[in-house]
C-alpha positions as CSV (number, residue, x, y, z in Angstrom):
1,X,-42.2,-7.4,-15.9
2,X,-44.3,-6.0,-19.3
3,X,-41.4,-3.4,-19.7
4,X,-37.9,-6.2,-19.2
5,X,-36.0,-5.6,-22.5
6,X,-38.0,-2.9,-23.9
7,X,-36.3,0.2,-23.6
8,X,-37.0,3.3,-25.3
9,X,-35.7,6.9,-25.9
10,X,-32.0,6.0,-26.3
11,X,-29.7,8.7,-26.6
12,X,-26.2,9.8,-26.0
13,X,-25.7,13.2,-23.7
14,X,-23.8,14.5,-22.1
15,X,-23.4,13.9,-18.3
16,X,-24.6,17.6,-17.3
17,X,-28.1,17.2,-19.1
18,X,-29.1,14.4,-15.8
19,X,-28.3,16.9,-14.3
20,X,-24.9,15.7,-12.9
21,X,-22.6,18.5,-12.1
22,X,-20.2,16.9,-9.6
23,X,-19.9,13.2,-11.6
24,X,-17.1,12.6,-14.0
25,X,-18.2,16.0,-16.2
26,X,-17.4,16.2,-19.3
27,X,-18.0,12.6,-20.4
28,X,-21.3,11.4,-22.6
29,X,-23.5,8.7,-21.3
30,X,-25.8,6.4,-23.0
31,X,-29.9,7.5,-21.9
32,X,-32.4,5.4,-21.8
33,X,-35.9,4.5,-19.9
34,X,-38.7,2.0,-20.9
35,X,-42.8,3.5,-20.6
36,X,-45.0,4.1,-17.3
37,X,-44.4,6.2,-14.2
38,X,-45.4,5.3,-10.3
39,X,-46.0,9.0,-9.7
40,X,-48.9,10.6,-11.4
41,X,-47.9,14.2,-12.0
42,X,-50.0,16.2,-13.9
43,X,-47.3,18.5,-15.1
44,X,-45.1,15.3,-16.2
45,X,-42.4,17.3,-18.3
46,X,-41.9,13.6,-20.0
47,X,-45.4,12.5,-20.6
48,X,-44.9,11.1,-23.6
49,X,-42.9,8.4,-22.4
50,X,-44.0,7.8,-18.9
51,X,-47.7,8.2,-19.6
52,X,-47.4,5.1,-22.6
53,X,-49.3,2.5,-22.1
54,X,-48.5,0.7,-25.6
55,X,-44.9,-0.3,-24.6
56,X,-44.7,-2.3,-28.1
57,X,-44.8,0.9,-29.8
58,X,-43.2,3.2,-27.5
59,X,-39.6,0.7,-27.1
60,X,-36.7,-1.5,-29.0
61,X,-35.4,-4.3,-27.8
62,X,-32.5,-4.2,-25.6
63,X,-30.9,-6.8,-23.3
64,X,-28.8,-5.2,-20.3
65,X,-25.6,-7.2,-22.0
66,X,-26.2,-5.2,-25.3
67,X,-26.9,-1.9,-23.6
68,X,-23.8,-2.3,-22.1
69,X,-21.6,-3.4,-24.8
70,X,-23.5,0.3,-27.0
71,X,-22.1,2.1,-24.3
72,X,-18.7,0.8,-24.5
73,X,-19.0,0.9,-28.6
74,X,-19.9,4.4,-28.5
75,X,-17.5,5.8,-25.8
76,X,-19.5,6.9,-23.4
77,X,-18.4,6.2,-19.5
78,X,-22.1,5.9,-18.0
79,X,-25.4,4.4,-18.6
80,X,-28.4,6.4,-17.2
81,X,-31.7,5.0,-15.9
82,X,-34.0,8.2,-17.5
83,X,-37.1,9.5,-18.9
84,X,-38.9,7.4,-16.7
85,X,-38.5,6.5,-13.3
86,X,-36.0,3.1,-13.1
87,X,-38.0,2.3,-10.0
88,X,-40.4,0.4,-12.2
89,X,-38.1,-1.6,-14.2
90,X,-35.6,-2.0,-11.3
91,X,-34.9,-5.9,-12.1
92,X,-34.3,-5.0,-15.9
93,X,-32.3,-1.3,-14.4
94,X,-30.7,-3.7,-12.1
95,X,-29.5,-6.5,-14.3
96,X,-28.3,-4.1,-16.9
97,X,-25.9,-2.4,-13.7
98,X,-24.9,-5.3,-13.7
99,X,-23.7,-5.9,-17.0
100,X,-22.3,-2.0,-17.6
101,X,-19.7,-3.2,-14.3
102,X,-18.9,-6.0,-15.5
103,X,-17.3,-3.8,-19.0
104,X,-16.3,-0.8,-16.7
105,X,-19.4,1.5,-17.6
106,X,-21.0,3.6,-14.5
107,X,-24.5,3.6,-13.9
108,X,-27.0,6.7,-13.3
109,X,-30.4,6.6,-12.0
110,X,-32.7,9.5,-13.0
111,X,-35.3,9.1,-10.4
112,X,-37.8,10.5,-8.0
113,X,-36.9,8.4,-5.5
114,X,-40.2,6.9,-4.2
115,X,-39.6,3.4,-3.5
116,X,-40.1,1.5,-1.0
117,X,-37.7,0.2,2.0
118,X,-37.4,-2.9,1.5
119,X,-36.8,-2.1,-2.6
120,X,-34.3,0.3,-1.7
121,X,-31.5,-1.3,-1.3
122,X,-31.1,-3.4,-4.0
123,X,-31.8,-1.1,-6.3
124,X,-29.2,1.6,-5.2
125,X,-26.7,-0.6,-4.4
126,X,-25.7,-1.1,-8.4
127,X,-26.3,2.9,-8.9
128,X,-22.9,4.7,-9.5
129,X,-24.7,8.0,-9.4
130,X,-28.5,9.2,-9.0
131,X,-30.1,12.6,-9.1
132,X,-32.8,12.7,-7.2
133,X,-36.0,14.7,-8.5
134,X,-37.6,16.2,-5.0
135,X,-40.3,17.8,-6.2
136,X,-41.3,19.8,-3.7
137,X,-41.1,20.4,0.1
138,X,-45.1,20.0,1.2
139,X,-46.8,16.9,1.2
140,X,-49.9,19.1,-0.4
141,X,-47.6,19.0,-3.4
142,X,-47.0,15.8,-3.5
143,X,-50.6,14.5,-3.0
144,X,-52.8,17.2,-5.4
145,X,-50.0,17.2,-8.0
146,X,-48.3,14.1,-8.3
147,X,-50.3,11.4,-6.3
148,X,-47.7,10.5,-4.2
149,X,-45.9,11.3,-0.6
150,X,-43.7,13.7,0.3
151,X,-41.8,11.8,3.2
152,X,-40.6,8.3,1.1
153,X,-38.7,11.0,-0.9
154,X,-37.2,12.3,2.0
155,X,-36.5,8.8,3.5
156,X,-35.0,8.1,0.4
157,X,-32.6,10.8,0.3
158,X,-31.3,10.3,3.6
159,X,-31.1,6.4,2.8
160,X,-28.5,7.6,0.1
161,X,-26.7,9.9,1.4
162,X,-26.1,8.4,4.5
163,X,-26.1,4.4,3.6
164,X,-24.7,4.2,0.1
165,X,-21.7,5.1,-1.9
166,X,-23.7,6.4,-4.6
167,X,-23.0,9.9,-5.5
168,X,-26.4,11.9,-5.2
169,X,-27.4,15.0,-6.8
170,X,-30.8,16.7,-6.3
171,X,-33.2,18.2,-8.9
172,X,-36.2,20.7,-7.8
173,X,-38.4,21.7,-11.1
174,X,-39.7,25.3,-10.1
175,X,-43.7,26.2,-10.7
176,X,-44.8,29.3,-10.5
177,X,-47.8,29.5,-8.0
178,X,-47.4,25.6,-6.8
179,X,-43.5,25.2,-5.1
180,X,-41.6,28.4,-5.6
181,X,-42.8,30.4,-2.7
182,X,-39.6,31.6,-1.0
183,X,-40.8,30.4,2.1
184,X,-40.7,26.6,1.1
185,X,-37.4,26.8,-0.8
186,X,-36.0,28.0,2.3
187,X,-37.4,25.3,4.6
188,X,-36.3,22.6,1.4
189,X,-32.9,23.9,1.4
190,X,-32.5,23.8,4.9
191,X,-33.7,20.3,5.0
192,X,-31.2,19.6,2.5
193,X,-28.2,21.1,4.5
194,X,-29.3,19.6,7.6
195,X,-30.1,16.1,6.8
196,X,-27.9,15.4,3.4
197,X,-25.2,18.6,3.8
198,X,-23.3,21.5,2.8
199,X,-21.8,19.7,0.1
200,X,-25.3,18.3,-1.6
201,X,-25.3,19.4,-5.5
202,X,-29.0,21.3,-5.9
203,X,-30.1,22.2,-9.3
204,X,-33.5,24.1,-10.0
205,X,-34.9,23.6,-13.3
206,X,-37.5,25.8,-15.0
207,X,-41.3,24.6,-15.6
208,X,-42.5,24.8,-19.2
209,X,-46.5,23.9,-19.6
210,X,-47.2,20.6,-20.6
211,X,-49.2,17.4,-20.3
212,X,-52.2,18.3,-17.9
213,X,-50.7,21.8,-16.6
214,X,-50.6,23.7,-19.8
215,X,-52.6,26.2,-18.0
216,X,-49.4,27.2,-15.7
217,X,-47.4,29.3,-17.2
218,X,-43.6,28.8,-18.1
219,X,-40.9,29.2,-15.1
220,X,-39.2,32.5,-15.5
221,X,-35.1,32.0,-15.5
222,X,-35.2,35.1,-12.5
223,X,-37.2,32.6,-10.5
224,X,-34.4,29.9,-10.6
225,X,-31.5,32.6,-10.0
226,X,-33.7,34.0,-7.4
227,X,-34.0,29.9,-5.7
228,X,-30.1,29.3,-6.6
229,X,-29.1,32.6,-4.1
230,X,-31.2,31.8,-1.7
231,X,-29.8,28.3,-1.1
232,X,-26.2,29.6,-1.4
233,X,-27.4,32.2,1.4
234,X,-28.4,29.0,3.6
235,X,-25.4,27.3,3.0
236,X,-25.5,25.2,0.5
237,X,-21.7,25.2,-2.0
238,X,-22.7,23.9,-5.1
239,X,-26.4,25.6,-6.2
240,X,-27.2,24.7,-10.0
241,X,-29.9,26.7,-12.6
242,X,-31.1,24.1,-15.1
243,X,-32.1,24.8,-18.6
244,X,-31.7,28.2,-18.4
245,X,-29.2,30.4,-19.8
246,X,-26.7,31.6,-16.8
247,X,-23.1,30.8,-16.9
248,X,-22.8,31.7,-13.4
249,X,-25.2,29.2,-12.5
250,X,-24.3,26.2,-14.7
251,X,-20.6,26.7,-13.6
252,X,-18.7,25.5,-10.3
253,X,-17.2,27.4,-8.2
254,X,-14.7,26.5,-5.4
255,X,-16.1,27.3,-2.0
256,X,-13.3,28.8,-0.2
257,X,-11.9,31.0,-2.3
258,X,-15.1,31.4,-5.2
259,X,-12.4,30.8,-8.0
260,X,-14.2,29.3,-10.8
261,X,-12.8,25.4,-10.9
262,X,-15.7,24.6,-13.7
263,X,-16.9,27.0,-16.4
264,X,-20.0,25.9,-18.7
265,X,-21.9,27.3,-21.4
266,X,-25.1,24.7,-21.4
267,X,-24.0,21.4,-21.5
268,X,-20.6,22.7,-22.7
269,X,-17.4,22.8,-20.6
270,X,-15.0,25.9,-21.4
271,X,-12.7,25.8,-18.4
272,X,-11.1,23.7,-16.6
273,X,-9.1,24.4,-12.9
274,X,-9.4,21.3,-10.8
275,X,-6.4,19.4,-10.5
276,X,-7.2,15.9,-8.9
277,X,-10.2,16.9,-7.6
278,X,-8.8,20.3,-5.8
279,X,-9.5,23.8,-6.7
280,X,-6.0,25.2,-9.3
281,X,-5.6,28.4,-7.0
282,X,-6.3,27.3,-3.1
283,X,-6.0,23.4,-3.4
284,X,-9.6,22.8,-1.5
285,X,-11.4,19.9,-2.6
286,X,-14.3,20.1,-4.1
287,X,-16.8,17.4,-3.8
288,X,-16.9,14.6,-5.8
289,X,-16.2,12.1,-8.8
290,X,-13.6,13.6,-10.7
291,X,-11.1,12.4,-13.5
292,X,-7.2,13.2,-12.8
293,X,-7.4,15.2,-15.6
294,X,-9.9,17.2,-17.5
295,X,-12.3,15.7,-19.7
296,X,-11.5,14.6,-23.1
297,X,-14.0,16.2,-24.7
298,X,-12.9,19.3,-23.3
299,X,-14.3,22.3,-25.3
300,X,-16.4,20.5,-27.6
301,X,-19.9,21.0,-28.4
302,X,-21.7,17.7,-27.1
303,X,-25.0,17.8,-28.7
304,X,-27.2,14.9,-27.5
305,X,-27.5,12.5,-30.2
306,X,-29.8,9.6,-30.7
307,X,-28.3,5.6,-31.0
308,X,-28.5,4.8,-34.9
309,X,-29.9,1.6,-33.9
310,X,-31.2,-0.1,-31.1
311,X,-29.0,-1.7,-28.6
312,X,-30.3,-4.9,-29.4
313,X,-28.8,-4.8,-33.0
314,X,-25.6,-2.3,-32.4
């Protein structure tokens, strides 16, 4: 592969920004992608990198053993496959799992998840953690807007949930006029409770124009709220809003008894009430990869900040 050792976009965030609400939160973890897409969509929210074709220009050097040993130098717990999709660079994604095991660092995948059977397993089987962009829930969608399928997404998902012990997470990007009827987020969340279940993080994200979809215009935040109660109506316990501002819908909340167990402010975390994984005031456990304590960077600001050098030199 063109792209093996020529990553690009590094940056340390924080585990929320994936969006990973349910994995280790409150730690940072190093970012990074490499250039080109397998999907084509035309409101790419990342064009910049996944549209490059110069991938001289666009990247640094970076061998997965040096990726791994930035991590560890820099403190953060994970290494996230982003940007782009990791699909495409699976052998260097892969190789670089690899080496963030062998120093104790978790690995994320950032992905749409279109890849193919026989790919699949390989490539998840070294992934810690993926959230899973499903971009829709019509294969109209996925054909006119992003030149791809609807159900190897769907087969994907279920391949993950059902087959692997990666913790998944899923991402919807809401546009006005293409995939927020009501209607369709109903029969998407459904799907999701049905086929992956109740306890399936969902996060919808607002639109903002870009690339080849300037013309659309920006997702309001009422739409997300609007998606995020609708899903908890379904059935779903852990419903997310993405890059807007809504505490209630950035924060966790314990399903049995709706006691806050996670409060955020953005990215931020300003209260804590899990206690080995269990809601503080009924005990219930809540779903997922959790510390035995809360997060060291508890109540800090955690402003993404960009590697000072490349991996290849730090």
């Amino acid at each position: 592969m063109t792209s093996y050792g020529q990553a690009s976009g590094f940056c340390i965030d924080p585990v929320e920004k994936k969006p990973l609400a349910h994995f280790f939160p409150g730690t940072s973890v190093l970012s990074f992608g490499t250039a080109g897409c397998n999907l084509g969509c035309r409101y790419c929210q990342n064009w910049d990198v996944s549209k490059a074709r110069d991938i001289a220009r666009s990247s640094s050097p970076g061998s997965p053993e040096n990726i791994a040993k930035t991590a560890a130098s820099w403190g953060c717990s994970a290494v996230a496959f982003t940007y782009n999709d990791p699909v495409i660079f699976a052998e260097y994604a892969i190789d670089t799992a690899h080496a963030c095991h062998e120093l104790g660092i978790r690995t994320i995948a950032v992905t749409a998840g279109y890849i193919s059977e026989i790919a699949r397993a390989e490539f998840f089987s070294v992934m810690d953690a993926a959230n899973i962009d499903l971009k829709a829930f019509t294969d109209t969608f996925y054909r006119t807007l992003c030149a791809a399928e609807l159900a190897p997404v769907l087969d994907t998902l279920k391949y993950v949930r059902r087959e692997t012990q990666t913790w998944l997470e899923l991402t919807t990007l809401l546009i006005p006029g293409k995939n927020d009827n009501p209607n369709e987020i109903e029969q998407l969340c459904e799907w999701v409770l049905e086929h992956l279940g109740a306890d399936t993080p969902l996060h919808f994200t607002a639109f903002h124009p870009d690339y080849r979809a300037t013309e659309i215009p920006a997702t309001p935040s009422e739409t997300c709220c609007r998606a995020r109660a609708q899903a908890i109506e379904c059935g779903l316990r852990y419903v997310y809003t993405g890059n807007i501002v809504n505490e209630e819908g950035q924060s966790t909340s314990c399903p049995n008894c709706g006691a806050e167990v996670i409060r955020r402010r953005g990215y931020q975390i300003v209260g804590w009430h899990l206690e080995s994984g269990r809601c503080s005031t009924c005990s219930t456990e809540i779903r997922g990869r959790f510390a035995s304590s809360e997060p060291s960077l508890f109540g800090e600001h955690r402003l993404p900040v960009q590697v000072p050098s490349s991996p290849a030199q730090g």
